[in-house]
N, C-alpha and C positions, 0 to 999 in steps of 0.2 A: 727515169728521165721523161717518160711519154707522160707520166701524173702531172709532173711539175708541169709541161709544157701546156696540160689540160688545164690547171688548175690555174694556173697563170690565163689563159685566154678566158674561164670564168669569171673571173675577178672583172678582167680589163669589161664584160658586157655588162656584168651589174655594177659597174660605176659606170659605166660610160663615157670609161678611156678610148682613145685613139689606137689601137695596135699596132706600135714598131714594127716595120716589116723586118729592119736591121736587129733586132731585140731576139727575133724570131728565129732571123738564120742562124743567131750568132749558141742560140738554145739548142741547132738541134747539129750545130759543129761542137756541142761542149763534150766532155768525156762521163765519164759515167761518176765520179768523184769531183772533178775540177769544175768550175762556172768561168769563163773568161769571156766578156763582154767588151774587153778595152777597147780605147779609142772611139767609141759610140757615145754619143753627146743624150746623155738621156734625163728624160726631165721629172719634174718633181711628181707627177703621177705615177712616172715608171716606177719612183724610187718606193712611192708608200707600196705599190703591187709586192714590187720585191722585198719590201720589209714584213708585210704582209705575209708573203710564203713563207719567211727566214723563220718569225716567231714562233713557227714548231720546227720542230727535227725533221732536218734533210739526208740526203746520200751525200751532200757534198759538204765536203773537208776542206775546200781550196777554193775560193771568187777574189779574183781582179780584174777591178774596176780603175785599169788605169788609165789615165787622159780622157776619162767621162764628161769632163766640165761637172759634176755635182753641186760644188759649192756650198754654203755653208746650210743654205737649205735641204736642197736634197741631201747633205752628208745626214745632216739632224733626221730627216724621217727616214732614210733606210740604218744608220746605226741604234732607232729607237728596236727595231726588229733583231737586233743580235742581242740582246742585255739577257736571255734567259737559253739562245742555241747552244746545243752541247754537240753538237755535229762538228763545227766551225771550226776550222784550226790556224788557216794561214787566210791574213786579209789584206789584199793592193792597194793602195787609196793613192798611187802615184799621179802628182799633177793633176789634181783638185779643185785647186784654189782654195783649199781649207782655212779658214781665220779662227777669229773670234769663239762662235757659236760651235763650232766644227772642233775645235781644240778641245772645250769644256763636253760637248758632246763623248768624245773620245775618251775623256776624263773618268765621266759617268761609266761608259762601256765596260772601261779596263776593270773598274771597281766592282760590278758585278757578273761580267763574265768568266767563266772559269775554265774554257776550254781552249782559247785562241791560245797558241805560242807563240805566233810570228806575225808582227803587223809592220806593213810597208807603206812610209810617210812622205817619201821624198817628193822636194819640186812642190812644196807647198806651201803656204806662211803661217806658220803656227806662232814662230818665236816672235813676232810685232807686235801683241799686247801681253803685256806682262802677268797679267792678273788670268786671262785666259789660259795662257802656258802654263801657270801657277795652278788651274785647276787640273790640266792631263796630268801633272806631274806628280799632284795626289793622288788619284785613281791608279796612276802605275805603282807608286809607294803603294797601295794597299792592294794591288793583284800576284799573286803568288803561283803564276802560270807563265807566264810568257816570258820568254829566253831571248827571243829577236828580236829589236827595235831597230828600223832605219828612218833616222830624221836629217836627212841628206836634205841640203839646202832648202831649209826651211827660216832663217835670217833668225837664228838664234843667236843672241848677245849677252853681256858676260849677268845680266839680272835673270836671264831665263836659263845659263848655267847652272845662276847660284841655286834655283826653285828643283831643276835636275840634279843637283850633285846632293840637297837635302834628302831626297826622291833615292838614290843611290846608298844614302848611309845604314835607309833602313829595307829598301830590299834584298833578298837572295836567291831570284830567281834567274834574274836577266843575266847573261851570258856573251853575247854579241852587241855591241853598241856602235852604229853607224852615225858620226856626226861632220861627216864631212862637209867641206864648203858650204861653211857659218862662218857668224862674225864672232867669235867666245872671247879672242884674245890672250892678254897677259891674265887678267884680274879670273876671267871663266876657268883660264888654265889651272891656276892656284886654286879655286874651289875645288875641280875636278881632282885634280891631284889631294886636297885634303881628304874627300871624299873616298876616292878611292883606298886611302890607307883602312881605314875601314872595313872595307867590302873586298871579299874572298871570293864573288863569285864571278868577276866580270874577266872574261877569258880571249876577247878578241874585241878592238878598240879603232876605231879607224878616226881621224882625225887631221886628217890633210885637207890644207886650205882653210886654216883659222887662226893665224895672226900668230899663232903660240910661239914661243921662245923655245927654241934646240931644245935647252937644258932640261925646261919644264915636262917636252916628247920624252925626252931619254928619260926622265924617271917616270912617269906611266908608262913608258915601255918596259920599265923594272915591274913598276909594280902586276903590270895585265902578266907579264912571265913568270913574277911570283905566282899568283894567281892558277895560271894554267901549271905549273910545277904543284903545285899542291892539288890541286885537283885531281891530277896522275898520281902522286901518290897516295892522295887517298885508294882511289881504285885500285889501286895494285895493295895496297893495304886490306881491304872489302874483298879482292880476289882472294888473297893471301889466306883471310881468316875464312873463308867461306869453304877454301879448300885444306884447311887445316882442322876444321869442323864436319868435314868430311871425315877424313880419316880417322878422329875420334871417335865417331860413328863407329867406323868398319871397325877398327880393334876393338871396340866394344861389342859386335855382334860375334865376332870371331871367339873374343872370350866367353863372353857366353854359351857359345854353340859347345867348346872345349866342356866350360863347367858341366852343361847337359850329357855330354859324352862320358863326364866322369862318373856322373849321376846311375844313365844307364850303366855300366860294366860293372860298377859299385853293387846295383840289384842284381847283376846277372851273378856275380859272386856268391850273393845272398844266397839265391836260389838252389846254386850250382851245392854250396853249402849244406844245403836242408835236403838238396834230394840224396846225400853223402848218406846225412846221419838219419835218414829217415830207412837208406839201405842199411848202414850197419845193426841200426834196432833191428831190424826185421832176421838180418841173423842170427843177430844173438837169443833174438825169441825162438826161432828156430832152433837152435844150439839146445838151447836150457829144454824147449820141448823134448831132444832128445838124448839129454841129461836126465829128465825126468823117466822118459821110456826105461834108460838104462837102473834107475833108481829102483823103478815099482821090478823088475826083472832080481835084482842084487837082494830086495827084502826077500823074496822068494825064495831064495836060493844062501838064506843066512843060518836058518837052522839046519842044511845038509854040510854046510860049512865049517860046521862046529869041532870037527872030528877031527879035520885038519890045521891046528892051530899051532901045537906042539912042531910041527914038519917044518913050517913057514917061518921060527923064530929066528933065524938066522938072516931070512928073507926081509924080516920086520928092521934088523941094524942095518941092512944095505940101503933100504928106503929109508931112512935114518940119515944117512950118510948123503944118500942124493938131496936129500930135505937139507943139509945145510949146503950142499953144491947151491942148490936154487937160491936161500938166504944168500950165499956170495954172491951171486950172479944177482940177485937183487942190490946187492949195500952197491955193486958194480955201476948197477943201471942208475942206482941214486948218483951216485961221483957223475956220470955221465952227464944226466939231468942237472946236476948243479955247474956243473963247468958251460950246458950249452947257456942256463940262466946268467952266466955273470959274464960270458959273450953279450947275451941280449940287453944285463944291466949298463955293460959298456959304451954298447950300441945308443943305446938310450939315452945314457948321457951325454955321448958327444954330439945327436943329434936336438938335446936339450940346449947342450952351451952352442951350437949354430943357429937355435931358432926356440929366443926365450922371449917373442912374442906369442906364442903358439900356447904357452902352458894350460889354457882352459880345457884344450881342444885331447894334447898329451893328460890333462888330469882325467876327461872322458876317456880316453883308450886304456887309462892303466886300470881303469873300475870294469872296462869290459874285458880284460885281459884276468882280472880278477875274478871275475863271474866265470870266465872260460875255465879257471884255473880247480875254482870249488865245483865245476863240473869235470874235470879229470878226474879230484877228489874221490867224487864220488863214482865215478867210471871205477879207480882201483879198488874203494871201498867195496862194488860189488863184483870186483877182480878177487879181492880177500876173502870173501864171503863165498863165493864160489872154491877158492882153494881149498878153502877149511872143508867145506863138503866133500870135493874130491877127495881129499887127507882122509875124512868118513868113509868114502866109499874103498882108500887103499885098506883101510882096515877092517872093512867090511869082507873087503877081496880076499881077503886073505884065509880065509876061510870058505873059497870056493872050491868047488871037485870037478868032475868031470862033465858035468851034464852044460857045463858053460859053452859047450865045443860048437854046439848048435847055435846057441844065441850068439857066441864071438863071431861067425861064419855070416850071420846075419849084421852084426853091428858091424865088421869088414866090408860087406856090401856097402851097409850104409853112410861106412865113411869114406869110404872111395866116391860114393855120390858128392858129400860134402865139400872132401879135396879138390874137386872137379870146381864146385861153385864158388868155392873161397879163392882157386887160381881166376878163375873168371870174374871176383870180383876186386882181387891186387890188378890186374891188368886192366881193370874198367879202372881203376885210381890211379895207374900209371898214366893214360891215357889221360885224366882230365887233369892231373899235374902238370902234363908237359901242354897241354891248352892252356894252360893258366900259365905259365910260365913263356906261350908266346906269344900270348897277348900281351904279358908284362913287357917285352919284348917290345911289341907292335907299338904299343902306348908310350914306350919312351923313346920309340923314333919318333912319333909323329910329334912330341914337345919337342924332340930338338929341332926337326925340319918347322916348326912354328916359332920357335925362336931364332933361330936364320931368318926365317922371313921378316919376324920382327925385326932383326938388326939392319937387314937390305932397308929396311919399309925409315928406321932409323936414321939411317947414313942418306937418306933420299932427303930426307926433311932437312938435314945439316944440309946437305948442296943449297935448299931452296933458303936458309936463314942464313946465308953465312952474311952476306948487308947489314943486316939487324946484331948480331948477337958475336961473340966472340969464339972465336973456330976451337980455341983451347979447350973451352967448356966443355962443349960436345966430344970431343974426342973423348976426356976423362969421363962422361958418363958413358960411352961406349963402351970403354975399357973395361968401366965396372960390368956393362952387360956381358962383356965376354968372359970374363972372370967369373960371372955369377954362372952362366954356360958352361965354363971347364967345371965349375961345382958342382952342378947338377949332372954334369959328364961322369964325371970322377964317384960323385954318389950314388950313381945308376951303376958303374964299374963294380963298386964296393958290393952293392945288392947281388952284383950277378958273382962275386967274388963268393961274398957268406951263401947264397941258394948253391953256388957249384959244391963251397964245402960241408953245407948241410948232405948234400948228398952224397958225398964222400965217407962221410961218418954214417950217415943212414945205411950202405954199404958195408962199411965195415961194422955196424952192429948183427945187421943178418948172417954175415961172416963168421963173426964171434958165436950166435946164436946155430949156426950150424956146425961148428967145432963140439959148443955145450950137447946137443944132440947126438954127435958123433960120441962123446963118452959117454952119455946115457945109453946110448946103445951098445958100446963097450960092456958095458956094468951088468944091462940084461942081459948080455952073451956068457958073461963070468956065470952070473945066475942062473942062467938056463944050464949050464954046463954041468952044475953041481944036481939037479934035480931035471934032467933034460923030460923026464915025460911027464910031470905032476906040477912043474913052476912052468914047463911051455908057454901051458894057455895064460897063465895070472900074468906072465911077463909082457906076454903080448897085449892083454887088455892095460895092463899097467904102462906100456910104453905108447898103444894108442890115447888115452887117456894123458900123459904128458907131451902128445902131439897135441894134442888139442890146449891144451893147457897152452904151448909154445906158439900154437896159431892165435889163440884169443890173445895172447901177450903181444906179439905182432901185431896186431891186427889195432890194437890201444894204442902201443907206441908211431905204428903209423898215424892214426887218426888225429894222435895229438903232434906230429911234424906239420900235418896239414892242416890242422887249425891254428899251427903257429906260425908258419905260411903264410894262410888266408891273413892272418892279424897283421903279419909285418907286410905285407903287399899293401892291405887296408891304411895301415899309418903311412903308405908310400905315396898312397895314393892320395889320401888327405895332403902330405906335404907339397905334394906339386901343386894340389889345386890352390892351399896358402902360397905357393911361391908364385902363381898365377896372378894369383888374387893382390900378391906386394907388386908384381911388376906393370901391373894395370896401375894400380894406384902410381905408380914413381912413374908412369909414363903420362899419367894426368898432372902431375904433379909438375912435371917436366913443362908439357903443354901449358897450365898456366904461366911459369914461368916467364916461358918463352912470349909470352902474348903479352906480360906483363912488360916486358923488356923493351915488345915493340911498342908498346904505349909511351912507356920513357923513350924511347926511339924520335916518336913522333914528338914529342913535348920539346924534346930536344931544337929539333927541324923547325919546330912552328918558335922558340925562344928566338932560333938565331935568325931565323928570316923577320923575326919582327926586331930585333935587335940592328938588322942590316937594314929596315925599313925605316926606322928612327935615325939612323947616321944617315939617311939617306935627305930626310926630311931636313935634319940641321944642315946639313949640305946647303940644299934649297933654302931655306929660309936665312942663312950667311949671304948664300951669294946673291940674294933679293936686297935683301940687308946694304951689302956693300954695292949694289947697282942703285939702290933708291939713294942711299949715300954718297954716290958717286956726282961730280961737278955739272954730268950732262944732266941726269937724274933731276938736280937742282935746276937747274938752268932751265928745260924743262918744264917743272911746277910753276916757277917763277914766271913763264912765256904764258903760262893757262890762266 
């Protein structure tokens, strides 16, 4: 404020103005944004000073200059000074005396300024030449800023109407129109009223005190309340989508954050995976390491062996005998293996005919299922390979004596160590079973508690659309979401249904397999009996040796429950994130819809309001019709 005050008394010394002391006071009562000088009579020097300052950017937003006396002179040189202020927004020019020069002045203003919204005309005479009026009336037709006009008794008539109401057909900025106490009349009213059929954007109309005809008010009062009605609904439409494009957002970060969560536990499985079978090698290397110890020991001890071979023949049909025990208990484990496979084919299938968009995804799981498969393959392949050896080493054994008592006592020790680390490595797999199993757990509470939320998040947006769109609809896609919810309930059930009965049968095979042991041990008790001091030792190395045999048997059949596990959790996990992935899209799918419907919505609103503005116009235009047809009407004409 202190600049301007400076910069203003510079001016006034190098021209060598007179300085208003009134000018003075009234600069240093102004506020830090507002100029108000009114009622100060100030002259044409004042005016170029102040036009002078205006032509750059000020602090202030607000100057009224009203009951200045300016006149058409001063109006001309301080409005030359606003045609390029972007400061500028609200400007007084009440009580003027504005004409001619002043009008077209204004004219020019409106057409190149871009920042004023609100200019105040009243108590002036703009409307007394035609051609003048005719020129503000272009300059506001071509400004696309300013929303407030007040031309309150300015002795506009119905030709500077018509110059305004052209002026109005093709603006859409102006909002507020003050035309009070003019002379507009019948003929001004009918333009206006054409005009405004037109124009959407004129929201408050003042027009008291200008001749007009009841009839002609009431329909610009339809039309200004069509007007402000649609304007409200647009914004509530603009709100509407602004906060429905929000929440597309959010479920779309939401889902995605979900996908990454599935991402990681998916790796962590991996992982948890490889550090499995990266333990089991490591035993089994271990194991054959001391396979092989027992191997180079048994070559040793083949040629004192020799002498006993006649003694042991009886020994040789009992191993005979238990070799086809094992063969049953094999064809056993095969029945077993095929019944849990035509479970999983079942499985497969009904989860094929519920979800036969998925087949690319099912055609990748059934190659990796197959890969996993030619690796059990070959897991038994060197199951079989290893049997036939042992088969070698029973008939190796059998021709062993006494000098074995030392090395059994030492292999004794060293399977007792084994036993030790093979319970410690079922219990380290027990343990990351039942981790895996409550994480599976964890993960499909948190889709359902995300699908509750989804349906809450759902049923919110039905309350906000019910105006727009039909409440039936919504329900019935609700429906289906809770339906797809008890399926995904009910299939989560089913999973924990088959893992409870997988481990019921994994139960009862270890069961099974210690009954088989329990008569293996039977058989070497028969056999020890018949040769208690010379088959001892063979019995005992021959029964440690098909413990081991029944551990490394276990120890495969486990491995492959838990990579049939890992697979079927894997395809579980895949199908949420495809059912994830369908209800993102049908909830997009939904959203356009719905945005679609509000566009027919509006199409709708904007037909019948223009449909009720047309019956409105013939109204008008009949009951003009039948008044100019009317005898007084006549009468009237004929008297002019």
């Amino acid at each position: 404020m202190e600049d301007f005050r400076q910069t203003y008394l510079r001016l006034c010394k190098e021209r060598g103005v007179d300085i208003q002391e009134s000018v003075m006071v009234k600069l240093q009562e102004c506020s830090s944004s507002r100029l108000d000088v009114s009622g100060l009579s100030l002259s044409a020097d004042t005016c170029a000073l102040l036009a002078r300052l205006f032509q750059k950017d000020t602090f202030f937003s607000e100057v009224s200059l009203s009951d200045c006396m300016l006149g058409d002179e001063g109006a001309k040189v301080f409005l030359t000074g606003l045609f390029y202020n972007t400061t500028l927004k609200v400007l007084d020019l009440k009580g003027n005396n504005l004409k001619s020069s002043g009008a077209e002045m204004l004219g020019k203003l409106l057409a190149r300024n871009n920042t004023l919204t609100r200019l105040v005309l009243d108590w002036n005479a703009l409307g007394v030449w035609d051609e003048a009026f005719a020129v503000f009336c272009e300059g506001l037709g071509s400004n696309t800023v300013l929303t407030h006009l007040d031309l309150r008794n300015n002795q506009i008539n119905h030709h500077g109407m018509l110059a305004l109401a052209q002026t109005l057909r093709c603006n859409s900025c102006l909002k507020v129109l003050d035309l009070r106490w003019n002379n507009i009349g019948l003929l001004g009213g009918r333009c206006l009223l054409e005009a405004l059929q037109s124009n959407h954007c004129v929201e408050q109309l003042e027009l008291a005190g200008n001749n007009i005809p009841s009839d002609t008010l009431k329909a610009l009062e339809h039309i200004v309340g069509r007007n402000t009605d649609r304007q409200s609904t647009l914004r509530e439409s603009q709100s509407r989508t602004q906060v429905l494009n929000k929440e597309i957002q959010n479920l779309k970060q939401e889902k995605g954050r979900q996908f990454q969560n599935l991402i990681v536990t998916i790796d962590r499985q991996k992982e948890e995976m490889g550090q499995s079978n990266r333990s089991s090698s490591i035993q089994i290397s271990e194991l054959q390491e001391a396979l092989n110890e027992r191997k180079s020991a048994v070559n040793s001890l083949t040629a004192k062996l020799q002498m006993r071979e006649a003694a042991f023949a009886l020994s040789e049909q009992k191993n005979h005998s238990l070799a086809e025990l094992i063969a049953r208990l094999k064809v056993e484990k095969e029945q077993l293996m095929e019944a849990q496979s035509r479970e999983k084919k079942k499985v497969h299938e009904d989860s094929v005919s519920r979800e036969g968009k998925l087949l690319r995804e099912i055609q990748n799981l059934t190659d990796t299922n197959v890969q996993l498969k030619n690796k059990v393959e070959e897991v038994e392949r060197k199951c079989k390979s290893q049997q036939q050896q042992l088969f070698e080493l029973k008939q190796e054994l059998t021709n062993s004596t006494a000098e074995l008592k030392l090395k059994l006592a030492q292999a004794e020790d060293r399977l007792e160590i084994e036993k030790r680390r093979f319970k410690q490595g079922m219990e380290d797999m027990d343990h990351l079973r039942q981790r895996e199993v409550e994480h599976v757990n964890r993960h499909l509470e948190e889709s359902e508690k995300a699908l509750q939320e989804r349906i809450f998040k759902l049923e919110g947006q039905r309350i906000q659309l019910e105006e727009y769109e039909h409440v039936t609809s919504l329900e019935e896609k609700l429906r289906s979401a809770r339906t797809s919810l008890q399926e995904v309930q009910l299939h989560v059930s089913q999973q924990k249904q088959i893992i409870s009965e997988q481990q019921a049968k994994n139960s009862q095979q270890t069961i099974e397999t210690d009954s088989l042991r329990r008569r293996i041990d039977e058989l070497q008790q028969a056999l020890s009996g018949k040769d208690q001091e010379k088959v001892a030792e063979v019995s005992r190395v021959r029964g440690e040796l098909q413990e081991q045999i029944g551990h490394l048997e276990a120890e495969r059949i486990a491995q492959g429950g838990l990579k049939e596990k890992i697979s079927a959790l894997e395809r579980e996990m895949k199908v949420l994130s495809s059912n994830h992935r369908e209800a993102l899209l049908d909830k997009d799918s939904e959203m356009s819809s719905l945005l679609e419907k509000l566009r027919l919505k509006e199409a709708e609103i904007k037909r019948m309001r223009d449909d009720e503005a047309q019956r409105a116009t013939y109204l008008q235009n009949a009951i003009l019709t039948y008044v100019q047809g009317s005898p007084l009407a006549q009468y009237g004409s004929s008297k002019k």
